[in-house]
C-alpha positions, -999 to 999 in steps of 0.1 A, spaced: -771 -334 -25 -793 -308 -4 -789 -310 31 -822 -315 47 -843 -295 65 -834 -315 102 -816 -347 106 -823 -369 136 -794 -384 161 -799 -406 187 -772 -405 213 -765 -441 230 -763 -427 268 -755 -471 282 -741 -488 309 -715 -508 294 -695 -538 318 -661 -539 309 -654 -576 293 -693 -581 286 -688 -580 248 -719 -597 242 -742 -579 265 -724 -545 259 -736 -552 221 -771 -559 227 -773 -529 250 -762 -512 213 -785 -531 190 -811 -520 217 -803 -488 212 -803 -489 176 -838 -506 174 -852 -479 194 -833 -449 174 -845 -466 140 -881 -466 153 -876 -426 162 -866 -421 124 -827 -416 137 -803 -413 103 -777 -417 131 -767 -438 164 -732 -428 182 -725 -449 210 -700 -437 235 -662 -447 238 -650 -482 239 -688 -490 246 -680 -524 227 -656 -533 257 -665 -514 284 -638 -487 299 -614 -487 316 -607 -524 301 -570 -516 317 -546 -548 308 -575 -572 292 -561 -547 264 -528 -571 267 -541 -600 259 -543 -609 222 -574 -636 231 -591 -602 244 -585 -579 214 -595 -611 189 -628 -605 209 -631 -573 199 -628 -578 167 -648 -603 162 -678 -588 185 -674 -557 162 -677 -574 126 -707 -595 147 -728 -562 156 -720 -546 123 -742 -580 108 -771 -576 137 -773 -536 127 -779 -544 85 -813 -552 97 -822 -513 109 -811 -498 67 -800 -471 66 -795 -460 103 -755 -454 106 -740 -467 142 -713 -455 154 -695 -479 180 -663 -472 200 -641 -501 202 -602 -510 209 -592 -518 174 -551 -534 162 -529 -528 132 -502 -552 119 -490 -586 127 -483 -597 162 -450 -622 162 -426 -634 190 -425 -606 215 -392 -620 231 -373 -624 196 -389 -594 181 -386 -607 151 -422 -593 137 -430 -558 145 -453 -554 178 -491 -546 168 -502 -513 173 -539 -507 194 -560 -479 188 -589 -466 209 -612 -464 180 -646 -455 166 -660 -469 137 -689 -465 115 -708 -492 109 -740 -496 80 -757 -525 60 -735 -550 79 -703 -538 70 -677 -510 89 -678 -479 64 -647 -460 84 -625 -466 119 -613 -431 133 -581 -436 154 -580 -414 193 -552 -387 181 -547 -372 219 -549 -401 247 -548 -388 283 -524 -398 310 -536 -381 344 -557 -384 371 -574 -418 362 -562 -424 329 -537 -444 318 -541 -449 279 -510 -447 271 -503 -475 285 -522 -492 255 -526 -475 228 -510 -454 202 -521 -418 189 -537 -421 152 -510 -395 146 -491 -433 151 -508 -447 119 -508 -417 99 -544 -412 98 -562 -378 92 -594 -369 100 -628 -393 96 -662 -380 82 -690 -399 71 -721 -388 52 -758 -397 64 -790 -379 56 -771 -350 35 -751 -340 66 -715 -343 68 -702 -358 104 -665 -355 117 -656 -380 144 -639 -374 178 -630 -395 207 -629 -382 238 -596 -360 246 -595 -349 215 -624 -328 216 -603 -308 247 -579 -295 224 -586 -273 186 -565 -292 163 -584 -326 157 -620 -308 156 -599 -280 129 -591 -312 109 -627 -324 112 -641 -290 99 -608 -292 69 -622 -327 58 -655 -317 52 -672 -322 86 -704 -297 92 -713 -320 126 -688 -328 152 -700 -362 169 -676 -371 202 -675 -403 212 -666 -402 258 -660 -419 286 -654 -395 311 -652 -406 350 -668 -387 370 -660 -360 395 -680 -326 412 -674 -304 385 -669 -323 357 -697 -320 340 -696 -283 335 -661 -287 327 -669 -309 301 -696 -283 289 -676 -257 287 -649 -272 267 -669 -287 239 -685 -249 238 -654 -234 235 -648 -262 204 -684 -247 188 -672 -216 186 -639 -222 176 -649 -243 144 -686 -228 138 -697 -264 141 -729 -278 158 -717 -305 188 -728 -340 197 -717 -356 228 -724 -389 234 -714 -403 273 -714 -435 294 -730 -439 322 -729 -461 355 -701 -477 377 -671 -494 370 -656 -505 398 -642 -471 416 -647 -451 389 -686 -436 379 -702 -423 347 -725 -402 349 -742 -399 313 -758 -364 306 -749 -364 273 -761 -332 251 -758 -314 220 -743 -282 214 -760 -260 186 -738 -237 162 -741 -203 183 -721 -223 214 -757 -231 235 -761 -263 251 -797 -270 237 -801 -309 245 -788 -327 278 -798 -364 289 -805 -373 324 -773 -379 348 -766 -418 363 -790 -432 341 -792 -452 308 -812 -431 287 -814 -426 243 -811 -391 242 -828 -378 207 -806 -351 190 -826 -326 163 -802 -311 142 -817 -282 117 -806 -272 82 -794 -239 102 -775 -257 130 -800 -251 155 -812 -278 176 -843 -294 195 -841 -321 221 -848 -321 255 -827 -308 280 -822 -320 316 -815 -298 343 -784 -299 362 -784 -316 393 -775 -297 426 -739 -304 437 -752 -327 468 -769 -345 440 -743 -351 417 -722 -368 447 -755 -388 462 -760 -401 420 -727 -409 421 -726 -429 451 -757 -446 447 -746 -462 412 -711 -471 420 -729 -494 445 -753 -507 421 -731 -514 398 -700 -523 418 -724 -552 434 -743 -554 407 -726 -565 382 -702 -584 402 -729 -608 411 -730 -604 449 -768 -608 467 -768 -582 486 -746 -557 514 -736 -556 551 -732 -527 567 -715 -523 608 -741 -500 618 -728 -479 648 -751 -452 655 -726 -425 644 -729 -403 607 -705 -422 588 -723 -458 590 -756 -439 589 -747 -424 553 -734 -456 540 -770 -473 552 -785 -445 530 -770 -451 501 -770 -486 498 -805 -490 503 -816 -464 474 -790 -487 458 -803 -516 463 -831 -518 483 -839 -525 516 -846 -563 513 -810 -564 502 -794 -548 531 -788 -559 563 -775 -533 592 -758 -552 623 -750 -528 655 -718 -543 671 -715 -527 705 -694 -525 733 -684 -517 768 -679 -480 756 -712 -475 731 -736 -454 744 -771 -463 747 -781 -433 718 -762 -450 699 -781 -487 698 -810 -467 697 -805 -442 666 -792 -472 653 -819 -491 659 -845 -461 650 -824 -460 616 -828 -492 605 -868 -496 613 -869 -460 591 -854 -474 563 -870 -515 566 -836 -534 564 -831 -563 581 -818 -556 618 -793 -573 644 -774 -570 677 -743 -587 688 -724 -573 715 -689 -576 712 -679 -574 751 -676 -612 754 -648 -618 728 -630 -584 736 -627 -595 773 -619 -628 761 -590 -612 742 -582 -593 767 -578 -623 790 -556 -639 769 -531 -605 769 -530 -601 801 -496 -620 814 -482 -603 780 -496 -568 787 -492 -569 824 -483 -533 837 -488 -516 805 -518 -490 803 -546 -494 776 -543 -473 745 -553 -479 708 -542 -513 710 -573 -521 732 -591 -503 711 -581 -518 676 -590 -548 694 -622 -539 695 -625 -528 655 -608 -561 647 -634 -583 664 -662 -562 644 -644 -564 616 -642 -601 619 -679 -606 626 -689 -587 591 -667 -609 573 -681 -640 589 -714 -628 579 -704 -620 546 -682 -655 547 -717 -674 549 -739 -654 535 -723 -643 504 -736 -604 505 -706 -577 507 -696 -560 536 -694 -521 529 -672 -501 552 -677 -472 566 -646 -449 567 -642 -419 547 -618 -395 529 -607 -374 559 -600 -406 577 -584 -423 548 -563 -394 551 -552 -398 582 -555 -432 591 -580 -422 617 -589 -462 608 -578 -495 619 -568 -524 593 -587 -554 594 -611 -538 618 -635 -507 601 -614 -511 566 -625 -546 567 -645 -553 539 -654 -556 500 -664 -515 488 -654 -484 507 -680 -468 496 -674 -430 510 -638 -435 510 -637 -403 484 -660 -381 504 -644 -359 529 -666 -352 568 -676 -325 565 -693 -333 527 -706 -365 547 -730 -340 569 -738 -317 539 -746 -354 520 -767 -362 556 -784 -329 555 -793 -333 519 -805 -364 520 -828 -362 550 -844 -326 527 -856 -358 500 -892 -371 508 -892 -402 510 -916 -433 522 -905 -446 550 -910 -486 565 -935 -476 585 -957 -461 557 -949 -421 568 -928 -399 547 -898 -380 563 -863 -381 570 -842 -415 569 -813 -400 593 -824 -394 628 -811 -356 634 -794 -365 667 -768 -391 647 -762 -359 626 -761 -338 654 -740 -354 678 -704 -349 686 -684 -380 660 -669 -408 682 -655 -442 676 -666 -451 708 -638 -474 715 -622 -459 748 -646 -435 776 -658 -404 762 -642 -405 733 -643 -378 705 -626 -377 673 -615 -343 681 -593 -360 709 -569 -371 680 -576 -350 650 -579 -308 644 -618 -296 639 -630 -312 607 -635 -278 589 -596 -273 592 -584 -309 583 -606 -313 555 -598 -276 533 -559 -289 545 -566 -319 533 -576 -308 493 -556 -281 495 -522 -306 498 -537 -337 486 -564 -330 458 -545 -294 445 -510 -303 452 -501 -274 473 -471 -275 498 -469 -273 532 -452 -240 535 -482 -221 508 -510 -242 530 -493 -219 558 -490 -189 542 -528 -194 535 -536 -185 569 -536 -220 588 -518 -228 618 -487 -244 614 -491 -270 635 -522 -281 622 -505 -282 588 -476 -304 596 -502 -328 620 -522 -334 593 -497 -336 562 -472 -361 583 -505 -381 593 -511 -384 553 -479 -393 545 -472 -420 572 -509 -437 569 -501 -445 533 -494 -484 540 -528 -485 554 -541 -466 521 -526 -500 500 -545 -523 521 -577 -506 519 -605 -516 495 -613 -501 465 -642 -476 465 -664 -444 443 -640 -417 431 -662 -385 438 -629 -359 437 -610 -350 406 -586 -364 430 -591 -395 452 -569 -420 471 -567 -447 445 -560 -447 408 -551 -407 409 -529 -413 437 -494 -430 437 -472 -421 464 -444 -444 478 -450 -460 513 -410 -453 518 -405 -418 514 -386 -390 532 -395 -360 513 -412 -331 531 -426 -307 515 
């Protein structure tokens, strides 16, 4: 057979839900509708789009993995009607008999994180993941075995006189599956991901599937999830790499998109090709659809956000509204005996920019009514953050009340450097359902503020400008809970905590080579002991958008008890 002049591949960029196997295959026979009408030979889907991913432990349950199956041999029926157009899907997919787990008497059934090819209502072929990844977020294996496991090789599949080798994933990081591709017979690699997102990932990603063009001679196609699930983000921008190692097609980031892939007889390719978003932009698209999604798809109405005046809650505010929208946000300023009037009134200025709904309830009443009730117990003891976690409590108690009634979420405020060091107060600001900038560290939180506030945008009143009032950016950070507070009463200058802070959380470096870096000692150990003792607050806090290659949640598992050091 002669290979044809150019082949045409459509690359399924979709926001699957994990569980949703119904609505995750529609969003595939959407996809394959519109790639037959664009005279596609070939659909790939990205991994586990079937099921969504991370599925974690639905992957346990036999009544989840009989789903699986039986959504897969369903979609392979729905796709006969689009001919010849060849789909592939990536699905969790089980080997062998599954017996009596506490006799052992039959052996254990083997899963697979799979891809299949799937034609004229039948599936052709089912490639086996040979490398499965256990770091940062990933836990895979966990659940599945290696195809090494099952004793499978490589799987290529002819369409339209081309051959195509199939990857998932990992594998594509490393030379010896794509080698065994290129062995078999494969003259396209096709890579089936779903790789959460973090700043610098995507050229990461890039770069590696280069470095696997030009180790094989083989044209590249990259097919990617994209949206939120739960604290984890996709951020799509799938591409192609042609055969001289140039990325020549790239789909949009945070969005659903078919991305159209034309491969030449010469491996050259057309397509078009997005640009790469600016760092600040990565992190806002990040944010903004792990809030979408994360309320989104868990059905709630709408948010509530504790509005104080200061950057933190301002930042939130932002993002959930380009989220959402603004008829689905409502902003409630909480303040006390120790807010300052700038504060009610950026607040205030804030949330007329942005056209969310609005409201005041000042706290002083039930914070002297606790402290009332204290005062035989507390009698000759001086106030200290005991008064003032008072104060975070009854907020936090309002929000959920709110939320209690109304049904939206509440969205908390906090973010990584606090997290960090516990610069926080349970069941007060870490009340609520989504922490949304729990992963983005202060001083990113002004460069995010700054950013922002560059974007026109139409504001409530019909003017375009910034959403941010500068003086909320400008001002000195304070919780505001105690007289002239600032937060550089309790912590070191943001600038120093946070490059401590990634240097011994996010790259793993000790306290004595943070030192020999350059930074004061007693900065080092302040802030490394804060982030080892706030760690039982870390538990209680609710999940929120990984934005690091390292964040405090999945990626993270220290002990609570621990006496180590270093």
């Amino acid at each position: 057979m002669s290979t044809p002049t150019t082949v045409r591949i459509a690359l399924a960029q979709i926001n699957a839900t994990v569980g949703d196997l119904a609505g995750n295959a529609q969003r595939i026979v959407d996809a394959a509708a519109q790639a037959h009408a664009a005279g596609a030979a070939v659909l790939i889907a990205p991994e586990l789009a079937l099921t969504g991913y991370p599925p974690e432990d639905l992957l346990l349950r036999p009544a989840f993995m009989q789903g699986c199956a039986q959504a897969l041999a369903e979609l392979a029926a729905r796709l006969a009607v689009f001919g010849d157009l060849q789909v592939v899907v990536g699905h969790p997919h089980q080997f062998g008999e599954r017996g009596d787990l506490r006799s052992r008497s039959v052996v254990v059934q083997q899963r697979f994180n799979a891809a299949s090819v799937l034609r004229a209502g039948k599936v052709h072929a089912t490639y086996c993941k040979r490398d499965l990844p256990n770091y940062q977020v990933f836990d895979e294996r966990r659940y599945f075995a290696s195809g090494r496991d099952a004793g499978q090789g490589a799987v290529v599949f002819e369409a339209a006189g081309r051959c195509f080798g199939l990857l998932i994933c990992e594998d594509a990081w490393f030379e010896e599956p794509a080698r065994l591709a290129r062995s078999a017979g494969a003259d396209v690699l096709c890579v089936l991901n779903a790789s959460p997102f973090h700043l610098g990932k995507a050229g990461e990603r890039e770069a590696r599937m280069v470095d696997r063009v030009r180790d094989t001679g083989l044209p590249l196609l990259f097919s990617h999830l994209s949206g939120g699930q739960d604290e984890v983000v996709f951020d799509g921008a799938s591409f192609a790499v042609d055969a001289r190692g140039e990325v020549a097609v790239r789909g949009p980031s945070f969005e659903e998109a078919l991305v159209l892939v034309d491969l030449h007889a010469d491996g050259t390719i057309d397509g078009e090709r997005q640009p790469v978003p600016s760092y600040e932009a990565q992190a806002w698209g990040a944010l903004v659809t792990g809030v979408r999604d994360y309320i989104g798809k868990n059905g709630f109405p709408g948010a509530i956000i504790g509005l104080s005046g200061g950057i933190d809650s301002a930042l939130v505010l932002a993002i959930a509204v380009d989220a959402l929208g603004a008829e689905r946000v409502r902003a409630v300023m909480m303040p006390s005996p120790y807010t300052a009037d700038i504060s009610w009134l950026d607040a205030r200025d804030m949330a007329q920019r942005l056209g969310v709904r609005y409201d005041e309830h000042s706290i002083t009443p039930m914070f002297e009514a606790f402290r009332t009730s204290l005062a035989q117990e507390f009698a000759g003891l001086k106030e200290d953050a005991t008064e003032e976690n008072i104060q975070a409590r009854v907020r936090g108690t309002l929000l959920m009340a709110l939320s209690n009634k109304f049904g939206s979420i509440v969205l908390t405020t906090g973010n990584k450097s606090e997290m960090a060091t516990g610069y926080c107060t349970l069941y007060g600001d870490m009340a609520g359902g989504f922490a949304v900038i729990k992963d983005v560290a202060k001083t990113l939180v002004y460069r995010l503020a700054d950013w922002r506030n560059q974007q026109p945008t139409l504001r409530a009143d019909g003017t375009v400008g910034p959403v941010i009032p500068q003086r909320i950016i400008t001002r000195p950070p304070s919780a505001e809970l105690r007289p002239d507070q600032k937060d550089q009463d309790s912590l070191p200058p943001y600038e120093v905590l946070d490059a401590i802070l990634a240097r011994y959380m996010e790259e793993d470096q000790g306290i004595a080579e943070i030192i020999a870096a350059g930074f004061d000692a007693a900065d080092v150990e302040r802030v490394t002991r804060l982030i080892k003792i706030n760690e039982y607050k870390r538990r209680q806090a609710p999940v929120g958008i990984r934005i690091t290659h390292r964040a405090f949640g999945r990626d993270w598992r220290y002990p609570i008890t621990s006496k180590f050091r270093a």
